[in-house]
N, CA, C and O atoms as a Maestro MAE file, in Angstrom:
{
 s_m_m2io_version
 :::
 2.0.0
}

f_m_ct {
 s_m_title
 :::
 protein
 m_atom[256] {
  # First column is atom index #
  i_m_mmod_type
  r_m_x_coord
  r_m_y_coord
  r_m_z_coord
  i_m_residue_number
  s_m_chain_name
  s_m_pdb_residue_name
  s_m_pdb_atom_name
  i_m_atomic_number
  :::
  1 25 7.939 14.683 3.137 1 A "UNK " " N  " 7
  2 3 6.712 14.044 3.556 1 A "UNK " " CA " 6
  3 2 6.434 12.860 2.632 1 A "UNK " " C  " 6
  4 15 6.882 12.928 1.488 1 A "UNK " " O  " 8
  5 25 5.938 12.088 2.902 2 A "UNK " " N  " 7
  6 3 5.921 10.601 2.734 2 A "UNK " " CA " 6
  7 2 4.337 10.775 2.337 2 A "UNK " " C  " 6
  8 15 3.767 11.851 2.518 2 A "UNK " " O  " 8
  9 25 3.662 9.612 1.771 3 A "UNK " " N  " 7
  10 3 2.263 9.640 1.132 3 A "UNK " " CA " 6
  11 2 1.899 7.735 0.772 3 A "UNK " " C  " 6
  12 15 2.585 6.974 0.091 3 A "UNK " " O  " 8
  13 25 1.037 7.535 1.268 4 A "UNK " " N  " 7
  14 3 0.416 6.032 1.357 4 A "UNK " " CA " 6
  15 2 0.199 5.538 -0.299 4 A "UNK " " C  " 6
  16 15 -0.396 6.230 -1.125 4 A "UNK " " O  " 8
  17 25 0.643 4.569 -0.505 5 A "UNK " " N  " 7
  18 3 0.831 3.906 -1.432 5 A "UNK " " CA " 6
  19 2 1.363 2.856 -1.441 5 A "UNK " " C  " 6
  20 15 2.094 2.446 -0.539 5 A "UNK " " O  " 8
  21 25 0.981 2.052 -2.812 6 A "UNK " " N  " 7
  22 3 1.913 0.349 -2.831 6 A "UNK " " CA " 6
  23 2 2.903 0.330 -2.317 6 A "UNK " " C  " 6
  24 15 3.070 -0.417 -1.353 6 A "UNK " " O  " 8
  25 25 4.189 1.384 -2.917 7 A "UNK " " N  " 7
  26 3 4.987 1.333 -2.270 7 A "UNK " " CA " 6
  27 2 5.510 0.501 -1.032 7 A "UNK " " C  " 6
  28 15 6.323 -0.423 -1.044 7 A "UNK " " O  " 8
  29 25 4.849 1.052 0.023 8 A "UNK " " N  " 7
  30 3 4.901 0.953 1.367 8 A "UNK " " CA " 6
  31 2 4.764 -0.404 1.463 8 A "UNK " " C  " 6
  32 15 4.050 -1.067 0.710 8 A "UNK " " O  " 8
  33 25 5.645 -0.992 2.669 9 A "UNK " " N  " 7
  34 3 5.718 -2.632 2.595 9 A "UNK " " CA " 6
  35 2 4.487 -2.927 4.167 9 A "UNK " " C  " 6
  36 15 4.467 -3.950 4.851 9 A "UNK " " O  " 8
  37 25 3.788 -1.944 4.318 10 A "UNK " " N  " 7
  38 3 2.704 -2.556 4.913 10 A "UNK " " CA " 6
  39 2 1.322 -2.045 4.072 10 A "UNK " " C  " 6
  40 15 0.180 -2.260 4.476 10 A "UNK " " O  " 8
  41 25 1.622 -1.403 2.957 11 A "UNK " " N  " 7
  42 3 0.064 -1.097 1.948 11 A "UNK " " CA " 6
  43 2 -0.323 -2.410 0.909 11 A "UNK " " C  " 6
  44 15 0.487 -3.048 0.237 11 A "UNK " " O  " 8
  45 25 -1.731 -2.607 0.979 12 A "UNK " " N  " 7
  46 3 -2.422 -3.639 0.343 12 A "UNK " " CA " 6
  47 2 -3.600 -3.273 0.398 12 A "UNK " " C  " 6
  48 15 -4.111 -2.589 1.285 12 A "UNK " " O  " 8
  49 25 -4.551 -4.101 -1.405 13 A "UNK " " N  " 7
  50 3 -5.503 -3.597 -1.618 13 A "UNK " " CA " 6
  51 2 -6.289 -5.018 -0.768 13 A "UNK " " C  " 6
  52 15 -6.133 -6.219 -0.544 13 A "UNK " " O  " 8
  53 25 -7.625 -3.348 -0.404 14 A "UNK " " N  " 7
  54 3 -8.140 -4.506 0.437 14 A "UNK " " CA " 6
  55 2 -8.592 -5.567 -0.410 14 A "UNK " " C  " 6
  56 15 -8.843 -5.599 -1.615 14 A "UNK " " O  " 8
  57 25 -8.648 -6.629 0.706 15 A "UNK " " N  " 7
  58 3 -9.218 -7.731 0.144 15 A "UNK " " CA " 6
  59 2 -11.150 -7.529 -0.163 15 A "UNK " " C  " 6
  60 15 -11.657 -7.984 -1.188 15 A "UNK " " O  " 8
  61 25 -11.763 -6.987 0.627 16 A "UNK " " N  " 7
  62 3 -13.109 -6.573 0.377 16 A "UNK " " CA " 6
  63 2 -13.435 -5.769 -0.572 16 A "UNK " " C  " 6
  64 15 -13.030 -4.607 -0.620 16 A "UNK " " O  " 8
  65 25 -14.304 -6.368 -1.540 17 A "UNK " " N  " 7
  66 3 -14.446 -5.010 -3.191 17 A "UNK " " CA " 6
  67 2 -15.344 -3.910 -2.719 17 A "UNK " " C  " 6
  68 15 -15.903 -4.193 -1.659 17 A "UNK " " O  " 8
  69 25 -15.664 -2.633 -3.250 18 A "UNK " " N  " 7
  70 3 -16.592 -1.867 -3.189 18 A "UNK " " CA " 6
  71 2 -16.995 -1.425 -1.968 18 A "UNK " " C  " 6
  72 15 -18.143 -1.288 -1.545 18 A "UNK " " O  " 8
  73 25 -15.687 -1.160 -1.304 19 A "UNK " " N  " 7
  74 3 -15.679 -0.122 0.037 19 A "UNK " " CA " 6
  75 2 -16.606 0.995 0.082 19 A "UNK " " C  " 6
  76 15 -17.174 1.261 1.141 19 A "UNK " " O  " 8
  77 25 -16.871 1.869 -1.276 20 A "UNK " " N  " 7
  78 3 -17.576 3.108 -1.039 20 A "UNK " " CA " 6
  79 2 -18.713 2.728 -2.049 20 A "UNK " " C  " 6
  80 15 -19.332 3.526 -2.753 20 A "UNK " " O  " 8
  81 25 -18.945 0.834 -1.980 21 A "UNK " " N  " 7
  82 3 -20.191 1.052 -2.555 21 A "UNK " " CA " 6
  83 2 -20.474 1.432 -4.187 21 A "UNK " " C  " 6
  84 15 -21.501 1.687 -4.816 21 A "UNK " " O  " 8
  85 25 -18.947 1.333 -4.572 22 A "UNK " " N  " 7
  86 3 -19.639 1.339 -6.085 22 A "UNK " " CA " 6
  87 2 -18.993 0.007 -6.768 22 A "UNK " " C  " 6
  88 15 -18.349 0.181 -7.802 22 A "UNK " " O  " 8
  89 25 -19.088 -0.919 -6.403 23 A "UNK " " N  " 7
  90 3 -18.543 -2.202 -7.557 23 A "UNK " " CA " 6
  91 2 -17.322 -2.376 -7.736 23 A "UNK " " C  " 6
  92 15 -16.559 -2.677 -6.818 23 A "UNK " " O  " 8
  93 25 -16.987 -2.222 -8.863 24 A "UNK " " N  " 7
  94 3 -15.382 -2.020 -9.175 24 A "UNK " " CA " 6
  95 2 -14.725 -1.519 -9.019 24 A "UNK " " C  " 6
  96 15 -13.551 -1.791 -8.770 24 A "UNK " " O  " 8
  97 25 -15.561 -0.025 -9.165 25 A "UNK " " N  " 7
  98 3 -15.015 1.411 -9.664 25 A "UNK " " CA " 6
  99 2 -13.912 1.520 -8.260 25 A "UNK " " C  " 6
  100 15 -14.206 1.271 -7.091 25 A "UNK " " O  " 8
  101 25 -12.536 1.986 -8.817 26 A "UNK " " N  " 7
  102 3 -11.714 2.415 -7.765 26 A "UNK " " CA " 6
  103 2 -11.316 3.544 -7.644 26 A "UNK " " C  " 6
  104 15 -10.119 3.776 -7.477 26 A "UNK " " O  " 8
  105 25 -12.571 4.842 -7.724 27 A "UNK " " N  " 7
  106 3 -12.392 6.191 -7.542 27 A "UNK " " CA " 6
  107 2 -12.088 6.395 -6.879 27 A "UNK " " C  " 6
  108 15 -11.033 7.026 -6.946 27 A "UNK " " O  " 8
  109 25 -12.651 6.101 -5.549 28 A "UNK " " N  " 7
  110 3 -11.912 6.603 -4.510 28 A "UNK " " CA " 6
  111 2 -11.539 5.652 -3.721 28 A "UNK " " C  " 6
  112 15 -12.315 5.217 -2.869 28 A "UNK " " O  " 8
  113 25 -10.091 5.095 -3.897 29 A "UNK " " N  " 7
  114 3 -9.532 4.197 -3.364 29 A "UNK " " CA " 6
  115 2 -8.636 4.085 -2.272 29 A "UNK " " C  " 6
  116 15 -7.645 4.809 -2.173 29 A "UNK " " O  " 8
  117 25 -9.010 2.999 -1.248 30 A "UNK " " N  " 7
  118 3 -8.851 2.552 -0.360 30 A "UNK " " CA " 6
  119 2 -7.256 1.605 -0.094 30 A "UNK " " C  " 6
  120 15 -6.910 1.030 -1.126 30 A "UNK " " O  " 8
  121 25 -6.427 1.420 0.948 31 A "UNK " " N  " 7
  122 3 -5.550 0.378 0.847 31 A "UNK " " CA " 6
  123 2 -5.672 -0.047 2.536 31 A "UNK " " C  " 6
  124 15 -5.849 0.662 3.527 31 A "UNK " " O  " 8
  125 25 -5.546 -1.099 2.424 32 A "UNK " " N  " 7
  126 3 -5.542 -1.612 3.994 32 A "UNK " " CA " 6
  127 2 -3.836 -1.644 4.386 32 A "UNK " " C  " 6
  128 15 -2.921 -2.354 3.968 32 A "UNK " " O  " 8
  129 25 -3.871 -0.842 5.105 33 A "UNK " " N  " 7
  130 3 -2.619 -1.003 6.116 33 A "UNK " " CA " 6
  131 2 -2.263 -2.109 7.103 33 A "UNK " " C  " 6
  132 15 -2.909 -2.186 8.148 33 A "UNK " " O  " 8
  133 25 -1.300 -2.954 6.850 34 A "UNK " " N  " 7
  134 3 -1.303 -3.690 7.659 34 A "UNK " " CA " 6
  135 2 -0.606 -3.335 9.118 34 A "UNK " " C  " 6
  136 15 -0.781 -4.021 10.125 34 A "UNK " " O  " 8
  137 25 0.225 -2.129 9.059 35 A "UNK " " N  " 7
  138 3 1.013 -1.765 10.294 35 A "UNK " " CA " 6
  139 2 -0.351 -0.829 11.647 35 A "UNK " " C  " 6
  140 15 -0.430 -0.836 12.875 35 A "UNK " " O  " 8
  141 25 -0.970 -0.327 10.810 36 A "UNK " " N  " 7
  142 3 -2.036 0.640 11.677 36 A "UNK " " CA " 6
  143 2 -3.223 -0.465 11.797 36 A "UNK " " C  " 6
  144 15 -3.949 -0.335 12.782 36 A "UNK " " O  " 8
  145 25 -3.539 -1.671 10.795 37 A "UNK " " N  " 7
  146 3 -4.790 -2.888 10.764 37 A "UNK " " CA " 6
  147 2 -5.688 -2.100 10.455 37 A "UNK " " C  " 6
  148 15 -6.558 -2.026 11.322 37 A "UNK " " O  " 8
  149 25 -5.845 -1.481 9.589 38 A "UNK " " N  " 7
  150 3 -7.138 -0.379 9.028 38 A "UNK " " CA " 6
  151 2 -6.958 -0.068 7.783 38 A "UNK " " C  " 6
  152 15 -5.972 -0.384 7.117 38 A "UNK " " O  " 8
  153 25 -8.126 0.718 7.319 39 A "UNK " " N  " 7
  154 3 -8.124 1.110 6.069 39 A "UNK " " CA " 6
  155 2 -7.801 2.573 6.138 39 A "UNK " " C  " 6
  156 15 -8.200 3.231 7.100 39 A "UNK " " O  " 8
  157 25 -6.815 3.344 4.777 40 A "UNK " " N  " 7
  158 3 -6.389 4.299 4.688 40 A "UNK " " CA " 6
  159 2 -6.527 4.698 3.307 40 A "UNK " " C  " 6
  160 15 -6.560 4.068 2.250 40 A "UNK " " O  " 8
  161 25 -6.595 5.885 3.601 41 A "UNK " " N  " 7
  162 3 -6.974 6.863 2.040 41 A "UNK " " CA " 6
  163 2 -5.468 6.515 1.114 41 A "UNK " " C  " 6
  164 15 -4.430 6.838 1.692 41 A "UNK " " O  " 8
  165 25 -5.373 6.070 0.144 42 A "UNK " " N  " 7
  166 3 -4.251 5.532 -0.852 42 A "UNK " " CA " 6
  167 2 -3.943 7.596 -1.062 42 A "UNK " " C  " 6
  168 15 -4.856 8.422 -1.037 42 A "UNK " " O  " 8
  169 25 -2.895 7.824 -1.192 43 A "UNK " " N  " 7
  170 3 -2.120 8.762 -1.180 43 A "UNK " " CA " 6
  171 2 -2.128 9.459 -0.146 43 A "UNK " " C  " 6
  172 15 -1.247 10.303 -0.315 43 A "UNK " " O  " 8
  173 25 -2.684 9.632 0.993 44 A "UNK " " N  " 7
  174 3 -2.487 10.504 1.761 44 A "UNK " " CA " 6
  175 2 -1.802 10.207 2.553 44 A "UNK " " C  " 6
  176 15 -1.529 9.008 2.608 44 A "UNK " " O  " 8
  177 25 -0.945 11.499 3.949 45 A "UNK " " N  " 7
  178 3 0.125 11.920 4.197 45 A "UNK " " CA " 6
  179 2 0.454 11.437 5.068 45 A "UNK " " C  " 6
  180 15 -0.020 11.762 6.156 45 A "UNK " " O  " 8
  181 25 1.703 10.152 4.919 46 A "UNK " " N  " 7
  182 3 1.527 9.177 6.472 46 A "UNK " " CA " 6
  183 2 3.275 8.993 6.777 46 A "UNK " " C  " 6
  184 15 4.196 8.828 5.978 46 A "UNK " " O  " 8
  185 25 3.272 9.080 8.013 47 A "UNK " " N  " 7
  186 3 4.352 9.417 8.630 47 A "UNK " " CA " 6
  187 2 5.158 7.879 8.774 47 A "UNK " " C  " 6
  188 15 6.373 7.812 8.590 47 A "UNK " " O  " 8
  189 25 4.648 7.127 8.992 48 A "UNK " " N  " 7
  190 3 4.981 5.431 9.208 48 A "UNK " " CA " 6
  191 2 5.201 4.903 7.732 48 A "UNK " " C  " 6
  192 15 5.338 3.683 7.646 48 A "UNK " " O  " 8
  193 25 5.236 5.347 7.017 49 A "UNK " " N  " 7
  194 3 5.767 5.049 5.338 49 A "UNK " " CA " 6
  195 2 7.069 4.226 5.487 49 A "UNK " " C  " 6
  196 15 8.121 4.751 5.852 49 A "UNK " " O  " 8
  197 25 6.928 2.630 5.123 50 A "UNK " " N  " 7
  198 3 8.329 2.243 5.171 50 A "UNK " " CA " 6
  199 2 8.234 1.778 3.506 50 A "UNK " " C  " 6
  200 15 7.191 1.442 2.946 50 A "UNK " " O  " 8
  201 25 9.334 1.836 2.994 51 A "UNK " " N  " 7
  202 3 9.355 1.058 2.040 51 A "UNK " " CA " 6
  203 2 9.661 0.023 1.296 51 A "UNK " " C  " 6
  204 15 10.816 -0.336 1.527 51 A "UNK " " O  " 8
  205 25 9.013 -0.756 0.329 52 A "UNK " " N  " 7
  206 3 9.280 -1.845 -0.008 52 A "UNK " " CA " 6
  207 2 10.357 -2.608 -0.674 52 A "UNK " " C  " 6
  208 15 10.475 -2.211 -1.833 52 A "UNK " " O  " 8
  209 25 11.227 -3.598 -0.363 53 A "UNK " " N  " 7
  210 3 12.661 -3.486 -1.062 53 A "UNK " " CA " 6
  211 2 12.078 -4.379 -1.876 53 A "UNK " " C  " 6
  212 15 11.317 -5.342 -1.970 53 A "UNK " " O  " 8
  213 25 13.425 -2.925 -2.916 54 A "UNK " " N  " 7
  214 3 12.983 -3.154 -4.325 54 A "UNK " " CA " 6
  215 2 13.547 -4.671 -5.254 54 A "UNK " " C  " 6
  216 15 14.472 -5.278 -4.714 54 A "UNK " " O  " 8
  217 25 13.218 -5.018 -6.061 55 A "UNK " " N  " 7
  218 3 12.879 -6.123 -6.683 55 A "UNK " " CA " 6
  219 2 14.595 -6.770 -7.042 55 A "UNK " " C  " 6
  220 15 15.034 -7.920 -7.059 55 A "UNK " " O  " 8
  221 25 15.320 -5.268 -7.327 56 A "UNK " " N  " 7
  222 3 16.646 -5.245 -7.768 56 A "UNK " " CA " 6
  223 2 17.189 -5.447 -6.985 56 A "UNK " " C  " 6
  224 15 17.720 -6.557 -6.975 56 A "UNK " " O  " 8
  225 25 17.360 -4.770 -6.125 57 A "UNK " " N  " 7
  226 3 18.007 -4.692 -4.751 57 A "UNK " " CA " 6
  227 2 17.667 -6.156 -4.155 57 A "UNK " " C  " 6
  228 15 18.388 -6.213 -3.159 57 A "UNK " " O  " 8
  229 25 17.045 -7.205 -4.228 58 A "UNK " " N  " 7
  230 3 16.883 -8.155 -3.497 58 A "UNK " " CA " 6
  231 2 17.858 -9.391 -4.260 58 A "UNK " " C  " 6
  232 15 18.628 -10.231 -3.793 58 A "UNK " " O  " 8
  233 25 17.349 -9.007 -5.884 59 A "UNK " " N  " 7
  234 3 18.557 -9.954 -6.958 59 A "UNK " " CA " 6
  235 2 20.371 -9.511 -6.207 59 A "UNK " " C  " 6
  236 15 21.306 -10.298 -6.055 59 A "UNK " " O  " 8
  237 25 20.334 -8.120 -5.898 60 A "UNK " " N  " 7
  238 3 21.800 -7.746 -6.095 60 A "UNK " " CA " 6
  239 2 22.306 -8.213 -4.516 60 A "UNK " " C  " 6
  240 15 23.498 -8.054 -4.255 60 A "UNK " " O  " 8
  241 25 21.571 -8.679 -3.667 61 A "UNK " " N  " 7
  242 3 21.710 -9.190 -2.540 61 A "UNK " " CA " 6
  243 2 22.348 -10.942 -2.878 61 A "UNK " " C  " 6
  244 15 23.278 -11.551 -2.349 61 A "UNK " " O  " 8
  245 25 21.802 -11.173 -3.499 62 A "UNK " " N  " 7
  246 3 21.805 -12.565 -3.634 62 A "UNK " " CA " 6
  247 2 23.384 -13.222 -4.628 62 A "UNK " " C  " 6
  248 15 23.905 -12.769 -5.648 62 A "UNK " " O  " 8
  249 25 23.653 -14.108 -3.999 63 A "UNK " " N  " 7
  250 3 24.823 -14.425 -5.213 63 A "UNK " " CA " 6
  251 2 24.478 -15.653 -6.305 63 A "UNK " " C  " 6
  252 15 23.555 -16.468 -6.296 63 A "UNK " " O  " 8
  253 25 25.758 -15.430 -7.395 64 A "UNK " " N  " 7
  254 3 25.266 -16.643 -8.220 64 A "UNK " " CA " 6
  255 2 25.126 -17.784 -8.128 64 A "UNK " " C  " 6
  256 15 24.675 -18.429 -9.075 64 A "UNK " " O  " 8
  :::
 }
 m_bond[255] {
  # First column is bond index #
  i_m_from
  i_m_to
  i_m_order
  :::
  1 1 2 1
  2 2 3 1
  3 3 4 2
  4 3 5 1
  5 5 6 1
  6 6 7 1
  7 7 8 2
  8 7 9 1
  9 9 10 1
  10 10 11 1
  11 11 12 2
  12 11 13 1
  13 13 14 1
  14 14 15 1
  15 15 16 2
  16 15 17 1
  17 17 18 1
  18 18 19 1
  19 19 20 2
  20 19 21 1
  21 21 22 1
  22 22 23 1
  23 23 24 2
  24 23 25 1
  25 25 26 1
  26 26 27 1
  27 27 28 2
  28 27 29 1
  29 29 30 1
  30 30 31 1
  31 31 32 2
  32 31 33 1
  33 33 34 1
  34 34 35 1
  35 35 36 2
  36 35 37 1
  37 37 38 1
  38 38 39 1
  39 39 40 2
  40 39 41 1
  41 41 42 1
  42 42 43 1
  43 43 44 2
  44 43 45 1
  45 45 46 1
  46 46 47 1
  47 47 48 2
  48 47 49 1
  49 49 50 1
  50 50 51 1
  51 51 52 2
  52 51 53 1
  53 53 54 1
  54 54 55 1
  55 55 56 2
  56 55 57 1
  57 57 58 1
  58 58 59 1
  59 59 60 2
  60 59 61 1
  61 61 62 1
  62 62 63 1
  63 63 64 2
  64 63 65 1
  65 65 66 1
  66 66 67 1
  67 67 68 2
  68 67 69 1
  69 69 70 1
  70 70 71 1
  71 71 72 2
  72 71 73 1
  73 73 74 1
  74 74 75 1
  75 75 76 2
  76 75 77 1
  77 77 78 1
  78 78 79 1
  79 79 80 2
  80 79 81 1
  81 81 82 1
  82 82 83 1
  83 83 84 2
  84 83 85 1
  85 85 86 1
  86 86 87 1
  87 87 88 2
  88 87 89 1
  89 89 90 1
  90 90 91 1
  91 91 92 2
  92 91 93 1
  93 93 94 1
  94 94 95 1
  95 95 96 2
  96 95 97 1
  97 97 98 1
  98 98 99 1
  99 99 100 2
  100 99 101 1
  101 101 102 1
  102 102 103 1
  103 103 104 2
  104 103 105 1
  105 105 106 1
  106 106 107 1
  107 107 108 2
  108 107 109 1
  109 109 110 1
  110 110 111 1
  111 111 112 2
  112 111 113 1
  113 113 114 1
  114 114 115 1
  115 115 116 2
  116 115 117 1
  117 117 118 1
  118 118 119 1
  119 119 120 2
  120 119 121 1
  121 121 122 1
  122 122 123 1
  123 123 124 2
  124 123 125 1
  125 125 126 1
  126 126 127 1
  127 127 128 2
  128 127 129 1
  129 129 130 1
  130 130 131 1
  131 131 132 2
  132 131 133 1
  133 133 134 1
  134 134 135 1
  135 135 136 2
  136 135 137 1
  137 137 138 1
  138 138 139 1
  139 139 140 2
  140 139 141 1
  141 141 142 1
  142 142 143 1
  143 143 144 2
  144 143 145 1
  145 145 146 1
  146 146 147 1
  147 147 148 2
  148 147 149 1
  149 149 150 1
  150 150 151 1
  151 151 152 2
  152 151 153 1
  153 153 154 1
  154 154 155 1
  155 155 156 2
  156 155 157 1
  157 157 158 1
  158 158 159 1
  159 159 160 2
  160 159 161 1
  161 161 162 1
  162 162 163 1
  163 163 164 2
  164 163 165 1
  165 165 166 1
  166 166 167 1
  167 167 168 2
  168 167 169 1
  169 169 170 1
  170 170 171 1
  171 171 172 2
  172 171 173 1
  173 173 174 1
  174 174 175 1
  175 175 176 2
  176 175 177 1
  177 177 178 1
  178 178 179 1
  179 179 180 2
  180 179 181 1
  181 181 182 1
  182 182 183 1
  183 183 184 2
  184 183 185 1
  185 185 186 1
  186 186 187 1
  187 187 188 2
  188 187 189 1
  189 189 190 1
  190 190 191 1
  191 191 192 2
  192 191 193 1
  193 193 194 1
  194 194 195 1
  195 195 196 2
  196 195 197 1
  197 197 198 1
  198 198 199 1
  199 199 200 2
  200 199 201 1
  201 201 202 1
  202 202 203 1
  203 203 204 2
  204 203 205 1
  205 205 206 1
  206 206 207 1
  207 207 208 2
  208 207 209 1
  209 209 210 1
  210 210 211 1
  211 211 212 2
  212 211 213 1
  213 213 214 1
  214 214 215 1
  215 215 216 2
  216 215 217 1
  217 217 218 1
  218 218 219 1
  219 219 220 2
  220 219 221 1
  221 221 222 1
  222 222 223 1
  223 223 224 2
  224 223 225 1
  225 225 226 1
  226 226 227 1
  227 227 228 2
  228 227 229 1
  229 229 230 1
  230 230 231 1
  231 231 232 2
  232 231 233 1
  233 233 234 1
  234 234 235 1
  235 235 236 2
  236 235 237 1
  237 237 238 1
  238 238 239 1
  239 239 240 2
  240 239 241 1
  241 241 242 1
  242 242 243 1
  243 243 244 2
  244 243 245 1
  245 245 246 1
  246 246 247 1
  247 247 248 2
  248 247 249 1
  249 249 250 1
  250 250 251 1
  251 251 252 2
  252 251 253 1
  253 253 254 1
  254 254 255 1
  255 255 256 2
  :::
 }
}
């Protein structure tokens, strides 16, 4: 099982601060999905989890 996070190459923090109303504080934090266009609970249990290629993997693609 898969779980919402940066990871994921459609998770991003929303752009709007203080979703639940408290300022900064990112207790209970939010990520906007761009594949579903909504907001989703950051760790919870999501089946559409793709992930983001990694940073290495994009250098080791590439030649000199």
């Amino acid at each position: 099982m898969e779980f919402c996070d940066l990871k994921c190459r459609y998770a991003q923090w929303p752009k709007e601060g203080a979703l639940d109303g408290s300022g900064s504080c990112r207790t209970f934090q939010a990520l906007f999905c761009r594949k579903k266009n909504r907001f989703v609970h950051k760790n919870a249990p999501c089946a559409e989890k793709e992930k983001r290629m990694e940073h290495s993997a994009k250098r080791k693609g590439k030649s000199a």
